[in-house]
C-alpha positions as CSV (number, residue, x, y, z in Angstrom):
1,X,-42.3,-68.3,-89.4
2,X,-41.5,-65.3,-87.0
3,X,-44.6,-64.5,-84.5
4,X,-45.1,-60.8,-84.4
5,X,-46.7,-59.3,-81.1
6,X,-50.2,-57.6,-81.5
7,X,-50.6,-55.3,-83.8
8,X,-48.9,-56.9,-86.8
9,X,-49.3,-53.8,-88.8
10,X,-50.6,-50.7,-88.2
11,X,-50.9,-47.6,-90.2
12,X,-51.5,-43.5,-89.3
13,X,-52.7,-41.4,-92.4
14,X,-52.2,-43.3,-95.4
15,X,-52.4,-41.2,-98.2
16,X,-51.7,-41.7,-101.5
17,X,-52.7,-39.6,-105.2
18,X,-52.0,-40.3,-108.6
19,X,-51.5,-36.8,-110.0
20,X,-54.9,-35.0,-109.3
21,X,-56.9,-38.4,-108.2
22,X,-56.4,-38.9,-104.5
23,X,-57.0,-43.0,-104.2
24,X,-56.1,-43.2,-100.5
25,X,-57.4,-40.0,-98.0
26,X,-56.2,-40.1,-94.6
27,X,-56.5,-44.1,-93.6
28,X,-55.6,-45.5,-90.5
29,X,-55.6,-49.2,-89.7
30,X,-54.4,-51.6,-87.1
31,X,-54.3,-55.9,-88.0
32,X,-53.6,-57.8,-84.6
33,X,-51.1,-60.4,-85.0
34,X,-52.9,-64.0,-86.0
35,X,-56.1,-62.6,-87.0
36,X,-57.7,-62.4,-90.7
37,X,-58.2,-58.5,-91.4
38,X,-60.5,-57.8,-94.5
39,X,-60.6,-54.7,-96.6
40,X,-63.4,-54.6,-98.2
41,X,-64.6,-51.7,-100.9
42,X,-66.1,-51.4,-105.0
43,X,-63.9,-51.7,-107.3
44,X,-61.8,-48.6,-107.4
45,X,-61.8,-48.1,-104.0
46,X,-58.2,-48.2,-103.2
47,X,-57.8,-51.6,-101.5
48,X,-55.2,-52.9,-104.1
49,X,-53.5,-49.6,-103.8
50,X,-53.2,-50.1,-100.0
51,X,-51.8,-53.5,-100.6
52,X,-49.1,-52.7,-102.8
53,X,-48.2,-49.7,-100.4
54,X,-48.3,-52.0,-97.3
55,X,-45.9,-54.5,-98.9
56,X,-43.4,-52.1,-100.4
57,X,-44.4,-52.4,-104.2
58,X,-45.2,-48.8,-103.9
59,X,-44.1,-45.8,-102.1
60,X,-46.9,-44.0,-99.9
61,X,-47.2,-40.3,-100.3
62,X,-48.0,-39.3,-96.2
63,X,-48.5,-41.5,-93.3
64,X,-46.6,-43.9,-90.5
65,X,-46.5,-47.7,-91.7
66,X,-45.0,-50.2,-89.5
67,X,-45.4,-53.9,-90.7
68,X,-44.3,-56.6,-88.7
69,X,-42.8,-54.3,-86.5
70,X,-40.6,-52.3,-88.3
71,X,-40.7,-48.8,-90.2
72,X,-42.1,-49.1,-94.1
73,X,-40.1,-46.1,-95.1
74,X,-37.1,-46.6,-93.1
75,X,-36.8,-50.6,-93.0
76,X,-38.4,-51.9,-96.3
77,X,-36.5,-54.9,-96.6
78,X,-37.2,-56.7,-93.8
79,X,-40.4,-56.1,-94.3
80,X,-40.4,-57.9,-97.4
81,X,-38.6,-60.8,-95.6
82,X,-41.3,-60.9,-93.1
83,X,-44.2,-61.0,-95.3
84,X,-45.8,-63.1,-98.0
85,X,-47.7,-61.6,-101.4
86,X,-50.7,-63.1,-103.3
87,X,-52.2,-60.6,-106.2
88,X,-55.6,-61.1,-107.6
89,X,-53.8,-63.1,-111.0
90,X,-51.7,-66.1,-110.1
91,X,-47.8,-65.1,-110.9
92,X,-47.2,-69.2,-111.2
93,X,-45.1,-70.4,-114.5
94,X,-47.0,-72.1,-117.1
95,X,-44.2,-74.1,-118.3
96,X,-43.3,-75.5,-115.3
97,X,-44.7,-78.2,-113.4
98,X,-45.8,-77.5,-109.8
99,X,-43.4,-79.0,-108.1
100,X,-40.5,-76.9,-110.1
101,X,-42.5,-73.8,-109.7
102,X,-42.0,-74.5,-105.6
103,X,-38.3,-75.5,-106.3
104,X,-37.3,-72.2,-107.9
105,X,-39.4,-70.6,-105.3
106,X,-36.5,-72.3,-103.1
107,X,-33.8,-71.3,-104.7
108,X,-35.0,-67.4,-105.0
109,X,-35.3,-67.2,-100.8
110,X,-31.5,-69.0,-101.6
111,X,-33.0,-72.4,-99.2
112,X,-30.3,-74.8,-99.3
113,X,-31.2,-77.7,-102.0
114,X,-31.8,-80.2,-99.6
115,X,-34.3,-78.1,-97.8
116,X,-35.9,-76.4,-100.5
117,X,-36.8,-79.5,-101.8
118,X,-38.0,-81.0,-98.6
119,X,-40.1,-77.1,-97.9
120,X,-41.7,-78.1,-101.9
121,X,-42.4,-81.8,-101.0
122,X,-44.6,-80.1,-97.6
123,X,-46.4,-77.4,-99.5
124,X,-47.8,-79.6,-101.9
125,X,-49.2,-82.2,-99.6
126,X,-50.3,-78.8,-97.5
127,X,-52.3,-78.0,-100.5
128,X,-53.0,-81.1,-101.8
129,X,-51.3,-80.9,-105.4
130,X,-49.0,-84.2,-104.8
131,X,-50.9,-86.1,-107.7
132,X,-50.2,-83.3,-109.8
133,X,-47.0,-82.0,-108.3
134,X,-45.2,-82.9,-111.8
135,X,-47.7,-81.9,-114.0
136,X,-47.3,-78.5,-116.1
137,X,-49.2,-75.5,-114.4
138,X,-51.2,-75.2,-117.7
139,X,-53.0,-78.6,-117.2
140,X,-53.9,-77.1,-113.8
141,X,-57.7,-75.9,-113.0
142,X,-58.5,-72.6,-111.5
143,X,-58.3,-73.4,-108.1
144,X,-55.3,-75.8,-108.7
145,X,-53.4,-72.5,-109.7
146,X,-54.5,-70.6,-106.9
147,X,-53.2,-73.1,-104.5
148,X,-50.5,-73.4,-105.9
149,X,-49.7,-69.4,-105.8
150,X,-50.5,-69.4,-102.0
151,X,-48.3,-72.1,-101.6
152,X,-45.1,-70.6,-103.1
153,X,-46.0,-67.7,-101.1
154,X,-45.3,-69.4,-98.1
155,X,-42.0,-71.1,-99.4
156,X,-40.4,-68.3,-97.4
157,X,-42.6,-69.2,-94.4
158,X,-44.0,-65.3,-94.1
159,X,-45.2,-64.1,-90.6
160,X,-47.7,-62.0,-92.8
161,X,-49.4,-62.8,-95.8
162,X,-51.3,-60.0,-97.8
163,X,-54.0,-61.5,-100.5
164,X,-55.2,-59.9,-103.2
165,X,-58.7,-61.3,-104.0
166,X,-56.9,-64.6,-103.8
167,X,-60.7,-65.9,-105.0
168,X,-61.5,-64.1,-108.0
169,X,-63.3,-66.4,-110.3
170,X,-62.4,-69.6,-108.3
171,X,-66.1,-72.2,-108.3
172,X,-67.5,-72.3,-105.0
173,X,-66.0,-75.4,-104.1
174,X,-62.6,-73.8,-104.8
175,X,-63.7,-70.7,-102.8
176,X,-64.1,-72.9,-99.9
177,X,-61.3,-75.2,-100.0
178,X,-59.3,-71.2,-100.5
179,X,-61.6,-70.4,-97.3
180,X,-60.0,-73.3,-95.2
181,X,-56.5,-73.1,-96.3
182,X,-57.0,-69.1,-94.8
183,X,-58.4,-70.8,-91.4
184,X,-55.6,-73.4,-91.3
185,X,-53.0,-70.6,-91.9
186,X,-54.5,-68.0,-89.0
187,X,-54.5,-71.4,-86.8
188,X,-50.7,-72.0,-87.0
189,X,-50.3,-67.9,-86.3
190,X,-50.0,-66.1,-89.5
191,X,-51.6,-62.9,-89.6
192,X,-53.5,-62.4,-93.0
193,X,-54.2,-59.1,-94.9
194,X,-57.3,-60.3,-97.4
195,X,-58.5,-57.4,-99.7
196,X,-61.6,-59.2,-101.5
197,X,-65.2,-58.3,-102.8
198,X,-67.1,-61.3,-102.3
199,X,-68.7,-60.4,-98.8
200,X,-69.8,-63.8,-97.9
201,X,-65.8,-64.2,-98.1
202,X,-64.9,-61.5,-95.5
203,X,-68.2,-62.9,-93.2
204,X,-66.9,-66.2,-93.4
205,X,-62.9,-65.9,-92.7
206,X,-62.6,-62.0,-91.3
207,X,-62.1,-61.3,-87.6
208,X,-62.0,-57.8,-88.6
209,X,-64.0,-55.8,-91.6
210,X,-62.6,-52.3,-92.8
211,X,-64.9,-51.2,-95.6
212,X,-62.8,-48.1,-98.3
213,X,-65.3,-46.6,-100.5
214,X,-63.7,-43.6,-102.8
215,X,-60.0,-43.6,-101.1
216,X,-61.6,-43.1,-97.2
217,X,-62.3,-46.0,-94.7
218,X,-66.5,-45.7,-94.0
219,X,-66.9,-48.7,-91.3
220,X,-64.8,-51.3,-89.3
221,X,-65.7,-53.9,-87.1
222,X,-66.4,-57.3,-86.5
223,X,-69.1,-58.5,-88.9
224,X,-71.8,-58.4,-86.2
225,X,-70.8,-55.0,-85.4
226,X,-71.3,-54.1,-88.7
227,X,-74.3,-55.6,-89.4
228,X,-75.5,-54.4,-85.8
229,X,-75.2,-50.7,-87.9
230,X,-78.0,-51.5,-90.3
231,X,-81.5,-51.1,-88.9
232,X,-84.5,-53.8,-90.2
233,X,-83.4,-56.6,-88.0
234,X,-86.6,-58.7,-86.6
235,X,-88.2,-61.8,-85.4
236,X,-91.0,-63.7,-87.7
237,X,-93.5,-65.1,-85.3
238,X,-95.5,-67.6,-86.7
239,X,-98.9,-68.6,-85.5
240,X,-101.4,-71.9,-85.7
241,X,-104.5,-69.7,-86.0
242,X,-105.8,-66.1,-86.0
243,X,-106.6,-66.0,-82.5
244,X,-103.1,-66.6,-81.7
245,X,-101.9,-64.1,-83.8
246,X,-104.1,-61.5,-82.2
247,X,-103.3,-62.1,-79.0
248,X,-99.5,-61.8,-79.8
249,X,-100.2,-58.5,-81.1
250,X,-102.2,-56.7,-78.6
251,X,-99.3,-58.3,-76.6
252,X,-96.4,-57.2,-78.5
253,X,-97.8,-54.0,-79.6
254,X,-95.6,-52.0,-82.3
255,X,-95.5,-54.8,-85.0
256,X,-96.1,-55.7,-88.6
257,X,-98.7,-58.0,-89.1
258,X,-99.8,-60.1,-92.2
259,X,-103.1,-61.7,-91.3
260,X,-103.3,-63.7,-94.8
261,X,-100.2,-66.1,-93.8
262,X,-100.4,-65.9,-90.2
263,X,-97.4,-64.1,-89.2
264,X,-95.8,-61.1,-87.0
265,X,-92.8,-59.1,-87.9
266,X,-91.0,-57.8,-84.4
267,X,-88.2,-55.5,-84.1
268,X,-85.3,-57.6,-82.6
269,X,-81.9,-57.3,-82.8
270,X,-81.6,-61.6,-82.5
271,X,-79.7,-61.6,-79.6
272,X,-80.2,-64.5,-76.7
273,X,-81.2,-62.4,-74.2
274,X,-83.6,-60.4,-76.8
275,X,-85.2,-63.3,-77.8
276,X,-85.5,-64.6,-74.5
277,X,-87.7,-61.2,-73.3
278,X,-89.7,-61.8,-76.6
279,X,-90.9,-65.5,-75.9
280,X,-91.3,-64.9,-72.0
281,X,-93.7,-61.8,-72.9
282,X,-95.6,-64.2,-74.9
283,X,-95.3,-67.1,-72.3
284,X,-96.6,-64.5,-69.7
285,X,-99.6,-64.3,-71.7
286,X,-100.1,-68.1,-72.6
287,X,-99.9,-67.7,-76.4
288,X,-98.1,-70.1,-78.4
289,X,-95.8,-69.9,-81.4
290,X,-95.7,-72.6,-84.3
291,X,-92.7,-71.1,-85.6
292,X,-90.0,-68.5,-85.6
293,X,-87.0,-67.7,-87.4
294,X,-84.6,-64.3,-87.1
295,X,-83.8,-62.2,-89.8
296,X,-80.6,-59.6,-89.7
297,X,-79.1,-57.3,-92.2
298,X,-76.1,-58.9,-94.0
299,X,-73.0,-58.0,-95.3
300,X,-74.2,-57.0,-98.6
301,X,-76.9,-54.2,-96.3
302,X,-74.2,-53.0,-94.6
303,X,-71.9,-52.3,-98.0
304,X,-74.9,-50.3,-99.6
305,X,-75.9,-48.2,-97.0
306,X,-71.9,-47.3,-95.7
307,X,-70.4,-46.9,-99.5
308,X,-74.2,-45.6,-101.2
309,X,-73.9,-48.6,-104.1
310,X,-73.8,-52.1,-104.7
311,X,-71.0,-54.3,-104.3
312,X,-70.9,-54.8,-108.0
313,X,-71.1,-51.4,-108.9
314,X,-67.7,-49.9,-110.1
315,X,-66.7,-46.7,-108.6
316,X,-63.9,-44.0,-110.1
317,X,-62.5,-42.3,-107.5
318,X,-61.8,-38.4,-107.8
């Protein structure tokens, strides 16, 4: 695996149209090297587009690309010698067993035998598909096959791996085993590209969050930052008795108060030091809490109010 220096890929207006539809407008990213990027957007948006752009399955129609250091128009092959591909549907052969999937896998990067054999025999203990390493991929379950896609991905032992919504319709348990594998890959210094729309995903695994809605980039930032866009983040403040829950408001003045169960609702971002002020105010004034718990906008606030619909919602562009 070759370790690129930060950024790992970076891109000045992007643009790309089909005919009259303009699917990419103007976008300009930057992925530092051995981090998890996510590109998040409704379906339509344009992140497949960007992915098949960024690894040279299709030309870009404006804009400066440089992937793993070198030029996309000028120097697409070694960028596809530098990088690794995962599309949303596994591109694994049914008729083959695991193991010989991996093997021609080999033989396509033209690994000497003995090596590409040896490079098989460590991706399936990597991913756990040993017991079934000479099975058919057709016995395999969803996640087995998914696995096993990533894996002969990294036969060629990519720098840079772009993935496709690598969990589309994988079980949770799948998903997080996927999760993982993505953790263990950033860990050993691969950069990945991950284009997916389940945000609990990107929230879990991301470093970075771009959010595309209808061919334009609408947010990016670290999922706090993101979620530190939204407004409605606040404290619940508990309270033993009534009087306690007066005295916290007079106290705490601008609040939202629910007298039947007891509680207060306080603006607060959640930080430490936030929270902190909060409970000294209310220390200051000798009033106890019984309970407390934060609330903050999520992922799935931040996608409705940046792109105007829900994550589910499918968007034509144009």
């Amino acid at each position: 695996m070759t370790l690129f220096s930060s950024p790992a890929l970076t891109a000045a207006g992007l643009r790309k149209a089909f005919g009259p539809l303009v699917v990419l407008d103007d976008i300009d990213l930057e992925v530092p090297a051995g981090t998890v990027f996510s590109l998040l957007g409704p379906n339509g948006a344009g992140k497949t587009t960007t992915v098949q752009i960024l690894s040279t399955l299709i030309p870009a129609d404006a804009g400066q690309v440089y992937v793993a250091g070198h030029d996309l128009r000028r120097e697409p092959d070694l960028i596809r010698a530098a990088i690794g591909v995962t599309g949303q549907f596994s591109a694994v052969d049914n008729l083959l067993t695991g193991q010989e999937n991996l093997i021609l896998m080999a033989d396509l990067h033209h690994l000497d035998r003995r090596v590409g054999r040896r490079r098989a025999a460590e991706l399936l203990d990597q991913f756990d598909l040993v017991d079934a390493a000479k099975k058919t991929v057709a016995t395999y379950s969803g996640g087995m096959r998914r696995r096993l896609d990533l894996a002969m991905t990294l036969v060629g032992d990519p720098g840079i791996i772009f993935l496709d919504e690598p969990t589309t319709g994988l079980d949770p348990r799948s998903r997080r085993s996927m999760w993982q594998i993505i953790r263990d890959l950033v860990a050993g210094g691969v950069t990945i590209f991950l284009t997916t729309q389940h945000l609990e995903e990107a929230d879990k695994v991301a470093d970075r969050i771009a959010v595309l809605d209808q061919g334009k980039l609408v947010a990016e930032g670290t999922a706090d930052q993101l979620k530190a866009l939204i407004p409605g983040a606040h404290v619940r403040l508990q309270f033993a008795d009534a009087s306690g829950l007066e005295s916290a408001a007079r106290t705490l003045g601008a609040v939202s108060r629910h007298d039947d169960g007891l509680v207060l609702q306080v603006p607060n971002d959640g930080s430490v030091r936030s929270l902190k002020a909060l409970l000294d105010r209310l220390a200051d004034d000798s009033i106890e809490v019984d309970g407390l718990s934060v609330h903050t906008p999520d992922l799935d606030d931040v996608f409705l109010a940046v792109t105007g619909h829900s994550r589910n919602e499918e968007v034509r562009i144009g």
